[in-house]
TORZATI-427280 format. One record per residue (C-alpha): residue in one letter; x, y, z; residue number from 1. Coordinates in steps of 0.1 Angstrom, whole numbers, plus 5000, padded with zeros to 4 digits. Layout:
N
+------+------+------+------+------+
: resn :    x :    y :    z : resi :
+------+------+------+------+------+
:    A :    X :    Y :    Z :  NUM :
...
+------+------+------+------+------+
END
This chain:
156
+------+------+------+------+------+
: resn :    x :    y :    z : resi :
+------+------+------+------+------+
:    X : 4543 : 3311 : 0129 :    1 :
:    X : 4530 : 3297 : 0096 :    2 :
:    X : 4491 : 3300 : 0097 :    3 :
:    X : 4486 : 3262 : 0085 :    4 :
:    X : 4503 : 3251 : 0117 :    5 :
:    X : 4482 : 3277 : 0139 :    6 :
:    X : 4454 : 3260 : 0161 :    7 :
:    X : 4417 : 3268 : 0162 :    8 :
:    X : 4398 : 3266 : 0192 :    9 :
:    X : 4376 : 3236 : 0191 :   10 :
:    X : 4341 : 3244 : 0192 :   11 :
:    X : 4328 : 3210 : 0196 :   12 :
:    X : 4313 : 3196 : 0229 :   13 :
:    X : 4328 : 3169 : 0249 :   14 :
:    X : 4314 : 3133 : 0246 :   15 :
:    X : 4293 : 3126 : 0273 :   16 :
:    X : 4308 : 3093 : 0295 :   17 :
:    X : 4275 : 3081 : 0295 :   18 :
:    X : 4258 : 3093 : 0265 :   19 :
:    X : 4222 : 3086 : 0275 :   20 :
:    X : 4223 : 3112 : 0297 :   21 :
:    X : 4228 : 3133 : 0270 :   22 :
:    X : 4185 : 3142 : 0267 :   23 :
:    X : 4183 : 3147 : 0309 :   24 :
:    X : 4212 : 3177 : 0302 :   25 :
:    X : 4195 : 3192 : 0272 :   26 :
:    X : 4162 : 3192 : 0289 :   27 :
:    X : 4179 : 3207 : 0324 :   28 :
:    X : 4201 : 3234 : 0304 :   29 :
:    X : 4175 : 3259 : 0305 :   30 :
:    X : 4166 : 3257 : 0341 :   31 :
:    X : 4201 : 3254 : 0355 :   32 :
:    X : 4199 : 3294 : 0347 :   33 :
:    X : 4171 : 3301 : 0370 :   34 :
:    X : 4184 : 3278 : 0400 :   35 :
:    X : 4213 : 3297 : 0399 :   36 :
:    X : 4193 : 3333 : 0398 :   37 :
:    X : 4168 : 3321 : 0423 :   38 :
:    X : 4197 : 3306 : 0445 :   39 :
:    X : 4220 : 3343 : 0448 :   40 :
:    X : 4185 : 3365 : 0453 :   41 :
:    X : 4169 : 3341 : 0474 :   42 :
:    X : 4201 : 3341 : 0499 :   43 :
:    X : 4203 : 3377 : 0501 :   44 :
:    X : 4168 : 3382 : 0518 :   45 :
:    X : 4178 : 3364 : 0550 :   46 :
:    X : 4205 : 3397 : 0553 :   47 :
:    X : 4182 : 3422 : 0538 :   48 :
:    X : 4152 : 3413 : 0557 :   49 :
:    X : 4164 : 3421 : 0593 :   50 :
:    X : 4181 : 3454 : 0583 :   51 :
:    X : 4148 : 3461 : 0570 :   52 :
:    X : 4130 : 3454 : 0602 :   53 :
:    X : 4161 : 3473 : 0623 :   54 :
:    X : 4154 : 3504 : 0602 :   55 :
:    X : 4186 : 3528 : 0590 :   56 :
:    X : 4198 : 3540 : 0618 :   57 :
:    X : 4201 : 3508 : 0633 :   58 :
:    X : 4217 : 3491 : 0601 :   59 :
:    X : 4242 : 3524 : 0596 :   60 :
:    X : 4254 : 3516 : 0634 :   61 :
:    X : 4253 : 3477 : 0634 :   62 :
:    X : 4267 : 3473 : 0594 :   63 :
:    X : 4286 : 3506 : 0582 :   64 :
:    X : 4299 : 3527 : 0609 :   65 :
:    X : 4313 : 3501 : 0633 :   66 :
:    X : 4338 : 3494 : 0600 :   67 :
:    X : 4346 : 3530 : 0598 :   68 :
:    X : 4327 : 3538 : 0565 :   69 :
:    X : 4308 : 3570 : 0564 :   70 :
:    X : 4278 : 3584 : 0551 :   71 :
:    X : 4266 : 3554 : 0569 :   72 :
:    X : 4230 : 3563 : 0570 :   73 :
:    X : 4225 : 3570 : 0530 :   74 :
:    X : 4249 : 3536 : 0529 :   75 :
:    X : 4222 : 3517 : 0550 :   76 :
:    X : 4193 : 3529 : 0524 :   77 :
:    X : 4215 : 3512 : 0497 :   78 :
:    X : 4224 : 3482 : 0518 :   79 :
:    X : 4186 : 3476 : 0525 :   80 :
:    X : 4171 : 3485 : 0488 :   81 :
:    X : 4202 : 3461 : 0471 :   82 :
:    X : 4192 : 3430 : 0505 :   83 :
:    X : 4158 : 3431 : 0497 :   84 :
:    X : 4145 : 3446 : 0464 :   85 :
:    X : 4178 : 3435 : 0446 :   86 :
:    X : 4180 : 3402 : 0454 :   87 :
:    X : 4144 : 3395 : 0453 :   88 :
:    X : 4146 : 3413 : 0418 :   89 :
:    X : 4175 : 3385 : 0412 :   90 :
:    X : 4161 : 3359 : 0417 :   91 :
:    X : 4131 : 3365 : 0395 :   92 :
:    X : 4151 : 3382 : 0369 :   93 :
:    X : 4134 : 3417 : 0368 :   94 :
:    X : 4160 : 3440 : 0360 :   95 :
:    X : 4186 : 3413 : 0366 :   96 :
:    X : 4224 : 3430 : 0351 :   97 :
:    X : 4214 : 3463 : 0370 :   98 :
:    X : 4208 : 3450 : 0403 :   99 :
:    X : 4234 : 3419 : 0398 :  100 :
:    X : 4261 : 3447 : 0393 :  101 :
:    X : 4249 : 3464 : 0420 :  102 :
:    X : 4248 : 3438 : 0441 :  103 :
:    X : 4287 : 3427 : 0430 :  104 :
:    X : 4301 : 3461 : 0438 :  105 :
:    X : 4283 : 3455 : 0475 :  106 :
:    X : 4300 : 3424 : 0476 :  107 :
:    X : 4335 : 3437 : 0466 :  108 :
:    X : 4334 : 3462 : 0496 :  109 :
:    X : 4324 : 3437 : 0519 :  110 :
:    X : 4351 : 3415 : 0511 :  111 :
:    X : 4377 : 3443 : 0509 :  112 :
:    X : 4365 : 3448 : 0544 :  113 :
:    X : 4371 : 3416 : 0555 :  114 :
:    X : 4412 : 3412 : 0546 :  115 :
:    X : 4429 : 3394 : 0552 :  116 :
:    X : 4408 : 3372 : 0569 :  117 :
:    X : 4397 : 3337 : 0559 :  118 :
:    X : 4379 : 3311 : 0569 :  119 :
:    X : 4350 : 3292 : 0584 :  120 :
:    X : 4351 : 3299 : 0617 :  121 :
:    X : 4353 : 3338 : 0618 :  122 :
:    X : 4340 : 3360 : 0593 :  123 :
:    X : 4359 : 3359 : 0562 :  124 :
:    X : 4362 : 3374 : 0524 :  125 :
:    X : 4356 : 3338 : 0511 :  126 :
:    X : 4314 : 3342 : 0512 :  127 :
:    X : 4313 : 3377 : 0498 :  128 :
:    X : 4334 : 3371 : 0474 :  129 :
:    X : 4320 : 3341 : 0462 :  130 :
:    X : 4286 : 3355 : 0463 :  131 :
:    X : 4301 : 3387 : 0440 :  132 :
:    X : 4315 : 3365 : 0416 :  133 :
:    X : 4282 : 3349 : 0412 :  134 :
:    X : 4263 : 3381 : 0409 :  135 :
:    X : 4291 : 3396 : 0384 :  136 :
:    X : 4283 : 3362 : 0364 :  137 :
:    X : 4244 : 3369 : 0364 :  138 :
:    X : 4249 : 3404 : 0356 :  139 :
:    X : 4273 : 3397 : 0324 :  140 :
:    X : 4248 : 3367 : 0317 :  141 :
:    X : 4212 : 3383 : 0323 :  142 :
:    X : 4182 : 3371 : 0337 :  143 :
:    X : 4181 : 3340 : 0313 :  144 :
:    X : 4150 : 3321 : 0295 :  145 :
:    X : 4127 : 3320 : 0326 :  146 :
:    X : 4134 : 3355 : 0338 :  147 :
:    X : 4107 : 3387 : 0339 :  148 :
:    X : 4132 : 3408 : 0317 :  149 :
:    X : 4129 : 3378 : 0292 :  150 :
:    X : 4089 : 3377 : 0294 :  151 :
:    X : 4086 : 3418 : 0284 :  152 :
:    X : 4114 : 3419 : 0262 :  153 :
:    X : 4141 : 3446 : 0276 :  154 :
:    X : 4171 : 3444 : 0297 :  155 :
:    X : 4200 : 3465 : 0308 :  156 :
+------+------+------+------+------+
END
């Protein structure tokens, strides 16, 4: 292919339909980050926070080993830490790629657990692995402009 013909990738945005909502988007942009953040850690507490109350054992039986996965008690520990610390970590964006990695990979087994089922009405892979693919977008993004790991100057 002749390289006059070949195509760059346009760079440019796309014109707004209504153009005078151009200064609400630009004044948004920088928040639309933290919503999502706040969103995925903020959800995760309302799963964290009972295993946290039930204690290990209690989350080793109830989450891991009914599913046949061993090591269940050690498992529990992580399931707990990642629930509560993590997600609260998330959503104010201290330590944000570590613990949305971590927190993806939690999410992958979940949904691997829960082929081949889908839907609503039963549990399903659909809400982990939405909630994965969210977390492996904050961890390959970082804590953005309002975050903690922004504020001190370090991240993963």
């Amino acid at each position: 292919m002749n390289e006059e013909h070949a195509q760059e990738p346009t760079t440019t945005q796309p014109q707004l339909l209504i153009p005078q909502l151009k200064p609400l988007y630009d004044w948004a942009e920088p928040f639309t980050w933290l919503l999502i953040r706040l969103t995925v850690g903020l959800m995760l507490l309302p799963h964290g926070i009972p295993k946290l109350l039930e204690g290990v054992e209690a989350t080793a039986a109830k989450a891991l080993t009914r599913r046949g996965i061993e090591a269940a008690e050690p498992l529990a520990v992580v399931l707990i830490l990642l629930e509560t610390v993590g997600g609260l970590c998330v959503a104010l964006g201290l330590f944000t790629r570590f613990f949305a990695a971590a927190i993806t990979i939690e999410m992958a087994v979940i949904a691997y657990h829960h082929l081949p089922k889908f839907g609503w009405t039963g549990p399903g892979y659909e809400y982990p692995l939405m909630w994965g693919l969210i977390m492996l977008a904050v961890a390959l993004r970082g804590g953005g402009p309002f975050s903690i790991d922004r504020r001190i100057g370090k991240e993963l």
